[in-house]
C-alpha positions in Angstrom: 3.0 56.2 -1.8 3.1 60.1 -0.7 5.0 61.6 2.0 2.1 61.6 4.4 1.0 58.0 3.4 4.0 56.8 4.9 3.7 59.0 8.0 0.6 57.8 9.2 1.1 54.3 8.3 4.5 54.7 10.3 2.3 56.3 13.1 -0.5 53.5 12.9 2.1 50.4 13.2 3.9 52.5 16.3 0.5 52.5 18.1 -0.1 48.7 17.4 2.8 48.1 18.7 2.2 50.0 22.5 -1.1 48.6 22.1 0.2 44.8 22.4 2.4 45.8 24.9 0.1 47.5 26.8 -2.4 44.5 26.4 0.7 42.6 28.0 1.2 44.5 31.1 -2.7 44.3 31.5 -2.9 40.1 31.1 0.2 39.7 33.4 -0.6 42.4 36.3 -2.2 39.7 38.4 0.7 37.2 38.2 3.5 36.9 41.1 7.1 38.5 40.7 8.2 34.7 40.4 5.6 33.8 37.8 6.9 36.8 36.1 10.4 36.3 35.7 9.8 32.6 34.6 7.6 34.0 31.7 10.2 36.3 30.8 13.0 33.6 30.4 10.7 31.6 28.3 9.8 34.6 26.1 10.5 35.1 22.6 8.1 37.8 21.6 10.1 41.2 21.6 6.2 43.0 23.1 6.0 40.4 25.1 9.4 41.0 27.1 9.0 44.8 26.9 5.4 44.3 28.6 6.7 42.4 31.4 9.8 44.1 32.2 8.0 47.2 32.4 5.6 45.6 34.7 8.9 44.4 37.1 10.2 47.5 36.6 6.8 49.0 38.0 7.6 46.4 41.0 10.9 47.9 41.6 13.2 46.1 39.5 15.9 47.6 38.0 16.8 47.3 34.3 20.4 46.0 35.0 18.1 43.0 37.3 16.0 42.8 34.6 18.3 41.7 31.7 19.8 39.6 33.9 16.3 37.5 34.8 16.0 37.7 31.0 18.6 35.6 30.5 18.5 33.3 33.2 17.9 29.4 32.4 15.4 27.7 32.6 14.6 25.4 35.6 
């Protein structure tokens, strides 16, 4: 595989991966704070957590509030 090859493949996967998360932020922008936070504990897909904590983060979270609702157990 050439040089370039692997540069646009590299570029193609990096856009797939915004993509999901963008389709994330855009399935979950309706949901409540709380809803939120109980889909992020739950969450095992790495887009899927970035999606939503960018979404809290949107809400006013902060990231140091954010890893620590990531981690929280579930009730």
């Amino acid at each position: 595989m050439s040089f370039w090859q692997k540069l646009f493949i590299a570029d193609q996967q990096q856009n797939e991966h915004k993509n999901q998360i963008s389709c994330v932020e855009n399935d979950y922008s309706c949901k409540s704070n709380e809803q939120l936070i109980q889909t992020l504990s739950k969450a095992v897909d790495e887009d899927v957590i970035i999606g939503i904590k960018k979404l809290l983060a949107s809400r006013g979270y902060s990231r140091k509030e954010l890893n620590e609702l990531q981690h929280l157990p579930l009730q």
